[in-house]
Residue, then its C-alpha position, 0 to 999 in steps of 0.5 A: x421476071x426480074x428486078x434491076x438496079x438503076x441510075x441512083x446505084x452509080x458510084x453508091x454501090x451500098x450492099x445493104x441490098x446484098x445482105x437481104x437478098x435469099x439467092x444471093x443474086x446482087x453483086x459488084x463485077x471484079x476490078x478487071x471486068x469493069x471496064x465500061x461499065x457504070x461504078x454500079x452494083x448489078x443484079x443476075x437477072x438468071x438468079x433473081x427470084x423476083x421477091x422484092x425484099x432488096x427494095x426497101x433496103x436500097x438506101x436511093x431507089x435504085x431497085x426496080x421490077x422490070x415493070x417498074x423500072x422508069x422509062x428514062x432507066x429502061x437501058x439499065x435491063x441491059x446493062x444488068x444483063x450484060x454485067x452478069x454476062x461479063x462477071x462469067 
């Protein structure tokens, strides 16, 4: 399992979430590998340790577990996806 970052991140992008995370598994693509993509920080789902401690941290509710993650927000599994994708 993994967390993911929803809709509130878009153009926030607060690293208060980064500093907390023991894998190191949040991040914010380069510049030039943004294109299309929401102005988000995403999280590796390949990284992610499923242990929650970015939540709390997340100044607008925008971590979520999967199986938390609002039904409205579902595309957001995707484009965390691919945005780790993109990053490699």
């Amino acid at each position: 399992m993994s967390h993911y970052i929803a809709q509130p991140c878009v153009g926030v992008k607060d690293i208060a979430c980064v500093a907390v995370c023991p894998v190191d598994c949040i991040h914010e693509l380069p510049e030039d590998k943004r294109g299309g993509f929401p102005d988000m920080l995403y999280i590796d789902p390949d990284e992610c340790i499923d242990c929650g401690v970015c939540i709390d941290e997340c100044p607008v509710t925008a971590i979520f577990p999967e199986e938390d993650l609002p039904e409205e927000w579902e595309n957001f599994i995707k484009i965390n996806t691919d945005m780790a994708a993109a990053a490699s």
